[in-house]
ROROMI-925974 format. One record per residue (C-alpha): residue number from 1; z, y, x. Coordinates in nm, 4 decimals, padded with zeros to 6 digits. Each point is the difference from the previous one (the first is absolute). Layout:
BEGIN
> pase, zz, yy, xx
> NUM, Z, Y, X
...
This chain:
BEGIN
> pase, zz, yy, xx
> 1, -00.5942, 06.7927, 02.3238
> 2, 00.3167, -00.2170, -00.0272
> 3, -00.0227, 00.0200, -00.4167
> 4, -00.4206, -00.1300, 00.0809
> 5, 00.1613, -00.3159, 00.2846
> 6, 00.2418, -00.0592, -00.3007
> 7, -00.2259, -00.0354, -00.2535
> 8, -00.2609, -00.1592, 00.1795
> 9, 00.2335, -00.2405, 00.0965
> 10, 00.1665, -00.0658, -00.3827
> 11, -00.3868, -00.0899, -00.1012
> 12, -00.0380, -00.2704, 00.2517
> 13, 00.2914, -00.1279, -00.1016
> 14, -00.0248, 00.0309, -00.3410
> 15, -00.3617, -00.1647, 00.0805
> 16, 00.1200, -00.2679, 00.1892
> 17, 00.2684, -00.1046, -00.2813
> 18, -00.2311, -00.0005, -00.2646
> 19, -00.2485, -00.2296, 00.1756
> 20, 00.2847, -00.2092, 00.0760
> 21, 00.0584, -00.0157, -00.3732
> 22, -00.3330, -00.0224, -00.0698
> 23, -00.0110, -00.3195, 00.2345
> 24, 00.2923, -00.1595, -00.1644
> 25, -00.1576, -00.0103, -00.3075
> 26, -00.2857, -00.1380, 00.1109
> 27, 00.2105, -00.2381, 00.1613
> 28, 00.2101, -00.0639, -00.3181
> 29, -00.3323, -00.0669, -00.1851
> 30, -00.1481, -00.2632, 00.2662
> 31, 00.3834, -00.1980, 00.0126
> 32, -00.0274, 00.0287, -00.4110
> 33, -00.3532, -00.1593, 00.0075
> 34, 00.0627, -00.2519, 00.2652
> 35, 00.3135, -00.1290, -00.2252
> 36, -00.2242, -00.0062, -00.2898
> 37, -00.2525, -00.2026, 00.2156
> 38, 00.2806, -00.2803, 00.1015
> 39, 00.0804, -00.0295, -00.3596
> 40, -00.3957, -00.0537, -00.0776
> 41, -00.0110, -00.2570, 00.2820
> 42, 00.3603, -00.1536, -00.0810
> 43, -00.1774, -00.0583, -00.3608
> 44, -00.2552, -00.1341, 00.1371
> 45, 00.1455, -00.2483, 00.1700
> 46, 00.1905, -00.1104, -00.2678
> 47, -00.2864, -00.0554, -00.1895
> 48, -00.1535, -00.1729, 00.3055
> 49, 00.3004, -00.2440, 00.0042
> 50, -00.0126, -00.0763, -00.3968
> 51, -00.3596, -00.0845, 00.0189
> 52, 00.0991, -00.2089, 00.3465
> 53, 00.3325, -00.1820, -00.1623
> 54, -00.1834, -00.2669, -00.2353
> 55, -00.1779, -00.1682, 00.2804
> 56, 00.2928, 00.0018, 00.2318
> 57, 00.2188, -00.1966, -00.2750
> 58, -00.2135, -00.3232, 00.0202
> 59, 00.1775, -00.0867, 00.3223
> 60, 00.3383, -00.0329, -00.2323
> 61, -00.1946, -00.2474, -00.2437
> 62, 00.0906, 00.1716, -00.2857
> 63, -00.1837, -00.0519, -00.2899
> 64, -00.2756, 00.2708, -00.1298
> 65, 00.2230, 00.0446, -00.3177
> 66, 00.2870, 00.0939, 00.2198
> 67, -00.2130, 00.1720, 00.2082
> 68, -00.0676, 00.2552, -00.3260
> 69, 00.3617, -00.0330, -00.0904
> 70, 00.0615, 00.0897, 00.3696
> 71, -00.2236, 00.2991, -00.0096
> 72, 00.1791, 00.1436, -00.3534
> 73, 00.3281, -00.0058, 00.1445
> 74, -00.1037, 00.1441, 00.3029
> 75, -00.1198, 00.3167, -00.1649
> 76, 00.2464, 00.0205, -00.2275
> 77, 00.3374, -00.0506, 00.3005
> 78, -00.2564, 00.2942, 00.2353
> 79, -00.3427, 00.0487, -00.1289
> 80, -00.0814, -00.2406, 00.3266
> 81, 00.1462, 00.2457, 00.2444
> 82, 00.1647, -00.2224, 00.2473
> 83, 00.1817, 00.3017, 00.1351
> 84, 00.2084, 00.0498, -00.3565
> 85, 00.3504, 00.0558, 00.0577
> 86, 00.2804, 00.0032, -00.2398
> 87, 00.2823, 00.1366, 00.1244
> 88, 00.2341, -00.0422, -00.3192
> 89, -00.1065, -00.3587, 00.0104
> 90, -00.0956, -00.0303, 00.3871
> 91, -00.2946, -00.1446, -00.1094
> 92, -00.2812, -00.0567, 00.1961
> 93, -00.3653, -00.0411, 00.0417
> 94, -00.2843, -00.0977, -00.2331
> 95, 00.2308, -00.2388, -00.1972
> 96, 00.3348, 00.2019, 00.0031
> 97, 00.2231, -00.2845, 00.2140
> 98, 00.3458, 00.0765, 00.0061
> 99, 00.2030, -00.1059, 00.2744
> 100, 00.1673, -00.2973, -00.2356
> 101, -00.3480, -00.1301, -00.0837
> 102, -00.0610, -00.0556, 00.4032
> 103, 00.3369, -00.1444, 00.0575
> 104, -00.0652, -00.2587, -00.2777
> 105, -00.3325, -00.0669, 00.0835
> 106, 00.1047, -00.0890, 00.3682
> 107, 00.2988, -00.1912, -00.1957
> 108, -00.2580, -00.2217, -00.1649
> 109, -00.1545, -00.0415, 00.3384
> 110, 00.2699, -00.1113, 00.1595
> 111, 00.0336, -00.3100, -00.2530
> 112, -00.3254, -00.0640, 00.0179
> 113, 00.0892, -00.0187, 00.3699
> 114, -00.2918, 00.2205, 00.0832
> 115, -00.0209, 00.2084, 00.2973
> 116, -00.1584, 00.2633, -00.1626
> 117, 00.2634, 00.3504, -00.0147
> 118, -00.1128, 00.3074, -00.1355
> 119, 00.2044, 00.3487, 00.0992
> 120, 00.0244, 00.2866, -00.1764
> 121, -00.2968, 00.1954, 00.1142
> 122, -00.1954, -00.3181, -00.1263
> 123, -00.0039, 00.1544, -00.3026
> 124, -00.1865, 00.3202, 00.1083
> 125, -00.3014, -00.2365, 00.0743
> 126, -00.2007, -00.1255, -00.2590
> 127, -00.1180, -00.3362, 00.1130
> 128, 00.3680, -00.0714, 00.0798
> 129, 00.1184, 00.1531, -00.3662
> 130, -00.2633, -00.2504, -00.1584
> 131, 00.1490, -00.2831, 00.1746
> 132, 00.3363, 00.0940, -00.0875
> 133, -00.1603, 00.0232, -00.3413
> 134, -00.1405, -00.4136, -00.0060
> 135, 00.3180, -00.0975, 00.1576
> 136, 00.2136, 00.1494, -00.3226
> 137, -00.1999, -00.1044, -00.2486
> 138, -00.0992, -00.3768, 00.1438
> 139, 00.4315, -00.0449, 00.0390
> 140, 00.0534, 00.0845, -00.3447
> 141, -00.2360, -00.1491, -00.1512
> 142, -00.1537, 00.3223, -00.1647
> 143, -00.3353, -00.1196, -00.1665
> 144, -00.0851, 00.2088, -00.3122
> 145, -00.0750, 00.4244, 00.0784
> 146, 00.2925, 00.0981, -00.2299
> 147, 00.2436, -00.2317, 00.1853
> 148, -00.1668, 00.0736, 00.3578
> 149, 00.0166, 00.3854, -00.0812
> 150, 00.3058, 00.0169, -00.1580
> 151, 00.1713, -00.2052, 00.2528
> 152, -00.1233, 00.2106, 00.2751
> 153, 00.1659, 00.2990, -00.1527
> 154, 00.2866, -00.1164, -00.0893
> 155, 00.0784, -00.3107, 00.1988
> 156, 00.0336, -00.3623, -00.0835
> 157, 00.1302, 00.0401, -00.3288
> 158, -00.2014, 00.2966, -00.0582
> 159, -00.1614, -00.1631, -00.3203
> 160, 00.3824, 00.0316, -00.1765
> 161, -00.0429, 00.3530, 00.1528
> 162, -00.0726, 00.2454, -00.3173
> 163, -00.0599, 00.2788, 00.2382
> 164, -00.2858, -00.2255, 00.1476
> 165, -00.2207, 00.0049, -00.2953
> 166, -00.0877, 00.3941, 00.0244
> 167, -00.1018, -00.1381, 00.3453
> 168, -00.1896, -00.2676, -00.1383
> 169, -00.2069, 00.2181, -00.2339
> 170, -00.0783, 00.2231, 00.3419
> 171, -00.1563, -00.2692, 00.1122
> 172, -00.1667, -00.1592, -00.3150
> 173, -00.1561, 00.3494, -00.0419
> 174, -00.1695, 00.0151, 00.3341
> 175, -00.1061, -00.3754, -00.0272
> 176, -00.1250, 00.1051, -00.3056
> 177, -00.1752, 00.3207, 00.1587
């Protein structure tokens, strides 16, 4: 009778653990297809906020040819994802802004005698990245797409920059898409 109580009792158990296991891989399948639903909806929004972007940047008046050029270097720095991070460059956002583009952005600012300050996590946002954008470009006195592009990636004198113009054909490429 003891040998039956054991073995009885080695079943259930030996039941109980495989329906445990049983559970956590049904468990492990619903946290795999929830992740793959966040990524869906993370796309998603991404593609919400690309389609959203163009009408937001009229508040900056910048032109509908920068506007383009805008929109080409945004996909090439992220593909539009405003939550891009570099962290070789500690670039952020939809326009990859490093730290030393904010700091001389509020530089310019400041002799301009503006009020206007932008912090760090500015640059995760994209209306904030886009203004960041104007402010660069109008200061320097970036006009053409080469020099505005180029520039951007490289800095003020990023036209003398030969490492820019691998950059610049990027962007040519996806203006020309």
């Amino acid at each position: 009778m003891k040998y039956f109580t054991y073995s009885f009792v080695f079943i259930v158990i030996t039941l109980l653990f495989y329906r445990i296991e049983i559970k956590n891989i049904t468990i492990e399948n619903l946290i795999e297809k929830i992740e793959e639903q966040n990524y869906i909806i993370d796309s998603l929004c991404h593609e919400i906020d690309t389609l959203q972007w163009e009408s937001q940047i009229w508040d900056f008046n910048i032109s509908h040819n920068t506007t383009h050029l805008l929109s080409a270097i945004m996909y090439v720095e992220s593909s539009y994802n405003d939550s891009a991070y570099n962290s070789y460059e500690d670039a952020v956002g939809c326009l990859q802004i490093r730290k030393t583009m904010v700091d001389d952005v509020n530089r310019i600012l400041r002799r301009q005698k503006s009020d206007l300050r932008f912090s760090y996590d500015d640059r995760w946002f994209r209306n904030r990245s886009i203004k960041m954008f104007d402010i660069y470009c109008k200061h320097y006195g970036l006009t053409t797409a080469e020099e505005i592009a180029r520039c951007w990636n490289g800095g003020p004198r990023g036209m003398q920059n030969e490492m820019t113009a691998n950059y610049w054909k990027k962007v040519k490429n996806q203006l020309d898409s």
